[in-house]
N, C-alpha and C positions, 0 to 999 in steps of 0.2 A: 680445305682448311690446312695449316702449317701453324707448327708451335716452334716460335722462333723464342731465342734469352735476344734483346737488347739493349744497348744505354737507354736509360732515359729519354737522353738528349734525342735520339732518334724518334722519340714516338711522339708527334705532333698532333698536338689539341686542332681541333675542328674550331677555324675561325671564328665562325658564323654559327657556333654552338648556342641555344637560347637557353637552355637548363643554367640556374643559378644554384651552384652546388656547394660552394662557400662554407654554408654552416654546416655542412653534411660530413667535412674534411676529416674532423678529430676524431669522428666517430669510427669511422672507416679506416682509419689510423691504430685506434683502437681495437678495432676486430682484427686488424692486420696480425697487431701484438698479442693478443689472446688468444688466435684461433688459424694467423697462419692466412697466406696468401693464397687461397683457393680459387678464382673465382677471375680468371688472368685477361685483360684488357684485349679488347678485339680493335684490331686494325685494318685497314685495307693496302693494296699492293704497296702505294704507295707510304703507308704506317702512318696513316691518318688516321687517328681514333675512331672507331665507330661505336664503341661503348666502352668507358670505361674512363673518363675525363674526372672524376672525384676519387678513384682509383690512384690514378697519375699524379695528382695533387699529394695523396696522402702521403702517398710511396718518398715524395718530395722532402715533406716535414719530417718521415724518419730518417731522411739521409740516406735512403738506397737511391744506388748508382747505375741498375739494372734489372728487368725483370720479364716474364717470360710473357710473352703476348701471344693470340691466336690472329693468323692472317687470314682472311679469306679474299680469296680473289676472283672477280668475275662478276663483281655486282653492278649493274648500272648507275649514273649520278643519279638516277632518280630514284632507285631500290636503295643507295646508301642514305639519301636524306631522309625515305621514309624510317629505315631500319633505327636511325638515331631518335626519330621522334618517337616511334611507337616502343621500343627498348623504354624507355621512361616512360608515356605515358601511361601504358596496359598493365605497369606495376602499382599506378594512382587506381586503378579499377578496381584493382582486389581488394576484398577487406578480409577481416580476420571472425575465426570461430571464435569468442572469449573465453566462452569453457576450456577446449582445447587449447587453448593458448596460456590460460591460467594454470591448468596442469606442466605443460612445457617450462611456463620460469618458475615451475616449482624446483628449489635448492640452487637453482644458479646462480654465482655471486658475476657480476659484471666488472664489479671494482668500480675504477672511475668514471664508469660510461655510464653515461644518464640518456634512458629514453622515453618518451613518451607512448608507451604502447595502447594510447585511446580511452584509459578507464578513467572512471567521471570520481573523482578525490572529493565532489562536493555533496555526495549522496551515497548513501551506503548501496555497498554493492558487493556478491560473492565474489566480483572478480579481482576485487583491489585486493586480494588476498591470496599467495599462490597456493596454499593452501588452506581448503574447509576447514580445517580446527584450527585454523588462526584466525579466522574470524570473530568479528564477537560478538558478544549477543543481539544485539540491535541490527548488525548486520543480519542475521543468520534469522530471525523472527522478526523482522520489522522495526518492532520494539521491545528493550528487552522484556521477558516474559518474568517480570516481577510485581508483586502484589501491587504496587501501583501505577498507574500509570497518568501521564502528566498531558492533557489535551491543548495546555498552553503554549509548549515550546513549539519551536520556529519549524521545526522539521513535522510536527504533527499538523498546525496551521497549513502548511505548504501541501500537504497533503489532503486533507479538508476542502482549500481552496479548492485543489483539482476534481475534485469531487462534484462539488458544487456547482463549478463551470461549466458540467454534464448537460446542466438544466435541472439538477435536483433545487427542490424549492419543500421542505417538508410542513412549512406551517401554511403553505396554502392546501386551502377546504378546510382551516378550523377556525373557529370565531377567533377574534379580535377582544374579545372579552374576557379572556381566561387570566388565570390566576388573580382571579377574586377582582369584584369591583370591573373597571375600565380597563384592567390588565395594562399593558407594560406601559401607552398612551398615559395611565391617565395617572400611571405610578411617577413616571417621567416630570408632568406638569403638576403632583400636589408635590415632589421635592424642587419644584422652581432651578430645574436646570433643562440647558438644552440638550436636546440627544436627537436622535435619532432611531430611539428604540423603538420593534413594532411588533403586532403580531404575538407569539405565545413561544413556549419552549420547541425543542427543534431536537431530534435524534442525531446522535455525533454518525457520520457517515465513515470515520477512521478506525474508530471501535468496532462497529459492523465490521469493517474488512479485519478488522485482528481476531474478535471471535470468528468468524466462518473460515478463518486459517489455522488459527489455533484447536478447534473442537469441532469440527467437521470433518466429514471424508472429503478428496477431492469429487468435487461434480453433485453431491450428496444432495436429499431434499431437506427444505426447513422448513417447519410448521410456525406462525407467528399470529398466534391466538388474541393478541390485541395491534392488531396491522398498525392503526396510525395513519403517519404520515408515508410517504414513500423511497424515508430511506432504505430502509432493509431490504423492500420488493428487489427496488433497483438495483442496490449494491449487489443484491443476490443474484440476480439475473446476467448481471454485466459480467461479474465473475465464473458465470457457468453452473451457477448452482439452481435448484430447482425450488422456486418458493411458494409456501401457501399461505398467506394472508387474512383472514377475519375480522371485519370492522362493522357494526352497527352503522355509519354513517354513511347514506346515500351518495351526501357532498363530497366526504372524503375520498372514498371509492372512484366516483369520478376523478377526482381530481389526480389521482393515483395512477388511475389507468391512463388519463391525459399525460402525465409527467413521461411515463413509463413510455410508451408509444412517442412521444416525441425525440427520446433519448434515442431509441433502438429495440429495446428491449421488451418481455412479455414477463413480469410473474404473473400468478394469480392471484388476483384480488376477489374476494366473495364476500358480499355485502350481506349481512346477517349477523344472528346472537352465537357469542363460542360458544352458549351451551349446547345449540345446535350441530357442532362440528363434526357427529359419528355422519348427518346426511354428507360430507366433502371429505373428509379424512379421513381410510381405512385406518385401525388399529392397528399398531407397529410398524407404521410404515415410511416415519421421518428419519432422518439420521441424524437432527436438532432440530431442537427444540428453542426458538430463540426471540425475546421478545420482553417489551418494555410495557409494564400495566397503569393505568390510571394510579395515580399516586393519592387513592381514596379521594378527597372532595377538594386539594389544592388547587385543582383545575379542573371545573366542572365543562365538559365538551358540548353537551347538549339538554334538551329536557325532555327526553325521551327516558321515559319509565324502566327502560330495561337497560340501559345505561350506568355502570356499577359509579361513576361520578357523581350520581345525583344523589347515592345511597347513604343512610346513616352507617356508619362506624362497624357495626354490629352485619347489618345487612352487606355491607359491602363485601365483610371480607367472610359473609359465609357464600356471596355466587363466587365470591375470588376463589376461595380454596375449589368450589365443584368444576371450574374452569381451567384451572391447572390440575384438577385430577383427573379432566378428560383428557386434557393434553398429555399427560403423561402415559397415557395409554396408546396414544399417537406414534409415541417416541419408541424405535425400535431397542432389542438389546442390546446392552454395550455401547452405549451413546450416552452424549451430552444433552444438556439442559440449562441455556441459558436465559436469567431474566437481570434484567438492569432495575433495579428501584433506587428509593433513598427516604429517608425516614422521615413522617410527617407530621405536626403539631395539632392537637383539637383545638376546641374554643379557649380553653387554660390557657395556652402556650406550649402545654404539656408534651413530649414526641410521645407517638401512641405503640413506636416499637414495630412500625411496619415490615421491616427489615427480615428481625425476628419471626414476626408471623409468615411471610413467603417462605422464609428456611423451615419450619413447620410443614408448609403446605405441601414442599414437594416431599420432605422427610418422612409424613405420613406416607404417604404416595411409595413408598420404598428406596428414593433415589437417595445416593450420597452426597452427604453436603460434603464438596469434594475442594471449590478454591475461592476462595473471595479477592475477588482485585478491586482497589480504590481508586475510581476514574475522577482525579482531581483536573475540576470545571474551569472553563472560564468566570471569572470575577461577574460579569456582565451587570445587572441588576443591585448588586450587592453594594456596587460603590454608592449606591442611594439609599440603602436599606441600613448598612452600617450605623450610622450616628444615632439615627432616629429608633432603632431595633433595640441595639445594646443600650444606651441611657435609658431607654423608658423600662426596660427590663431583663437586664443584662445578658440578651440573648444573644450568640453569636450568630453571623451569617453562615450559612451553612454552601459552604463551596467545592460539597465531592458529591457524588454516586456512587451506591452499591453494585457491584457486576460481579453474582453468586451465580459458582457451576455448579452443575446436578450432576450425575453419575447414574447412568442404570444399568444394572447387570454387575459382572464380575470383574472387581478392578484390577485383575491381574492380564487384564487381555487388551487393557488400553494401549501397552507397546506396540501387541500381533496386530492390533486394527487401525491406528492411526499412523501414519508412515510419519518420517522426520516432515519436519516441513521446507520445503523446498524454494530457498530463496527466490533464482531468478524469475517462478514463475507465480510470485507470491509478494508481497508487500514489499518490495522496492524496484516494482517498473518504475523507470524510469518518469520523471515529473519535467518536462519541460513545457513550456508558454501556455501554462497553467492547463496541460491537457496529461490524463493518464496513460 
C-alpha cells in the first residue's frame, strides 16, 4: 500500500460501478466539513477507485482540487471487482446496538446533517431520546403513570389489538347471558340497532401489562384469587411472570388452560373456591397480588351456590372481604396489591359503594391504600344505555374503573425493592403487523 496527494482529475471512478451513491454525496460532504477527511479513497495501480467513489463526489462539490489516496497494487481483476462489491456490501450487514448508539449521540450537534439512525418516531421508544431524562413520561412507563388512564386512544388500542392477535379471547367459557337479562344480544336488539355486540365484559390485556410493570418485581409471582377470563394467566405468563389463578368454573378453567396452551404459554389455572387457597398458596409467597372480582350481582357467572355472583348484597361482600383476607396473607412484605372494580347499583338505582368497601377490605387486612388510577373505558354499551338510562332517571352511564393499589409492609422500602422500570424491556416492544 502507498499514500499518494493527487488531482482529482487523476483519480478515476470505476465504470462499471453499480453502487448508486448520489443521495449519500451532501452527507459525506458534511462529515468532510465537520470532522475532517480521514477516511482517504483506495485506488489501484492504475488510480481506479476501489473504494471511495462518494468520497470523490463530495470532495467535488467542495471544490477540492486534490487529495491523498491509498494505492494498493497487486490485486487481481477479479479480487478488485470482488473488493468493490463486498466494501459496500458487508457494511449493509451490520446493524447497530441502539442503547449504545443512543449514548454515543448523546450532546452531539450535527448541524445541518440530517440522518436517519433507524429509531421508529411512530412509537415511543428509549431510543428516540439520547438521553434517559429526556424522555418523557409515556415513553419511559409505557403510559404516563398518572391517576388516569385513557384505554381509548390510538396507541393503547394498538396495543390491545396486539394482544389479542395472541389468540387471547377472555369472554370465551362464560355464558352469553350476563349482565342481567340476554346480556349484550338481547340489550343490542330491545334498543333496535344493529351491532355486533356479543358475549359479556372482557379484562383490558394493556392494563394487565401496566400493573405487572408498574407494581411487580421483574419475573415475580401473582396470586389472582378471582382468575376469570385468561387475560392476566396469559399476559403473565408471556411476560415471564409466574401466575396463580383461582376460579370456581370448570368451563372457564378449560377454556383458560385451552387459550393459554395454544398461545405458548403455561400459568396456573386451579379450578376451586378462593376460600380454599391455603390448599395451592403458601402464605407470603406472591410478590402481587392482582385481580378483578365479581362486581357483586351485575353479572351473575353461574348458579353455583358458592359463586359470590349469585350472593345477596350482604352475603356477598362478607365471603368477598374473607377472600381477600386470605389473599392478603398470600402477599409477601413489601408488595403490592392490585384489584380492578367499579361501583354498582341495587334494585333503587342506588350505587351500594362497592369501591369503598374493597378499600375497607384490604385496609382492615393492614395494607395501605396507597394509589387509585381511573381506567376510563371504552364507550361500548353505553351509546344504547344513554338516552333510555338518563330520561327515565337521570342516571349517567358510567364509563371508568377503579384500579386501587394496596401496600403491605413498610413504605419506605418501595425505592430499595422496586428498580426504575426499564423501558426497552417493558411496555414499548415494539408493535408491528399486529404482533408483540
Amino acid at each position: 500500500m502507498k499514500i499518494l496527494t493527487l488531482p482529482l482529475g487523476e483519480i478515476k471512478p470505476y465504470e462499471k460501478n453499480p453502487r448508486i451513491n448520489d443521495a449519500a454525496v451532501q452527507a459525506v460532504a458534511e462529515s468532510f466539513s465537520q470532522c475532517g477527511y480521514n477516511s482517504p479513497i483506495i485506488v489501484d495501480e492504475a488510480h481506479v477507485i476501489l473504494a471511495g467513489h462518494t468520497r470523490l463526489k463530495a470532495m467535488y462539490s467542495l471544490g477540492w482540487t486534490e487529495a491523498k489516496v491509498v494505492q494498493i497494487d497487486g490485486l487481481t481483476d477479479e479480487q478488485k471487482r470482488k473488493y468493490r462489491l463486498l466494501d459496500n456490501k458487508t457494511a449493509e450487514i451490520a446493524d447497530w446496538d441502539m442503547e449504545l448508539l443512543a449514548d454515543e449521540l448523546e450532546g452531539l450537534d450535527f448541524g445541518d446533517l440530517v440522518l436517519d439512525w433507524g429509531f421508529d418516531e411512530e412509537k415511543p421508544s428509549r431510543y428516540n431520546a439520547a438521553n434517559q431524562n429526556d424522555l418523557s413520561l409515556a415513553e419511559r412507563y409505557g403510559m404516563p403513570p398518572f391517576s388516569v388512564l385513557d384505554c381509548r386512544s390510538g396507541a393503547w388500542q394498538e396495543r390491545k389489538k396486539a394482544w389479542i392477535n395472541l389468540g387471547i379471547n377472555s369472554g370465551e367459557g362464560r355464558a352469553h347471558g350476563l349482565l342481567g337479562g340476554g346480556g349484550l344480544d338481547d340489550l343490542a336488539k330491545n334498543s333496535q340497532k344493529n351491532t355486533n355486540l356479543t358475549g359479556t365484559s372482557v379484562f383490558d390485556p394493556v392494563l394487565t401489562e401496566l400493573m405487572y410493570y408498574w407494581f411487580n418485581k421483574p419475573g415475580g409471582s401473582i396470586y389472582d384469587c378471582f382468575a376469570g377470563g385468561s387475560v392476566r394467566g396469559v399476559v403473565a405468563a408471556y411476560l415471564g411472570y409466574n401466575y396463580t389463578g383461582i376460579d370456581l368454573s370448570q368451563e372457564q378453567i378449560a377454556e383458560d388452560v385451552r387459550q393459554a396452551e395454544a398461545i405458548g404459554v403455561s400459568p396456573r389455572y386451579i379450578c376451586d373456591d378462593s376460600l380454599n387457597a391455603d390448599k395451592y398458596v403458601a402464605d407470603e409467597s406472591a410478590d402481587m397480588i392482582f385481580s378483578c372480582p365479581p362486581y357483586a350481582d351485575l353479572e351473575v357467572y353461574s348458579d353455583n351456590p358458592r359463586d359470590i355472583s349469585t350472593m345477596k348484597y350482604p352475603d356477598f361482600l362478607r365471603v368477598y372481604r374473607e377472600i381477600i383476607s386470605i389473599a392478603c396473607r398470600k402477599l409477601k412484605k413489601d408488595r403490592f396489591a392490585v384489584f380492578v372494580v367499579g361501583d354498582v347499583r341495587d334494585k333503587r338505582g342506588v350505587y351500594r359503594n362497592f369501591v369503598k368497601d374493597t378499600q375497607d377490605a384490604f385496609t382492615d387486612c393492614g395494607l395501605a391504600y396507597y394509589n387509585e388510577i381511573i381506567l376510563v373505558t371504552q364507550i361500548a354499551t353505553g351509546a344504547l344505555r344513554a338516552a333510555r338510562q338518563f330520561n327515565s332517571g337521570r342516571k349517567v352511564v358510567k364509563t371508568h374503573q377503579n384500579v386501587l393499589v394496596f401496600y403491605k409492609g413498610d413504605l419506605k422500602k418501595i425505592r430499595d425493592n422496586f428498580p426504575p422500570v426499564d423501558v426497552d424491556e417493558t411496555l414499548v416492544k415494539e408493535i408491528g403487523d399486529g404482533e408483540l
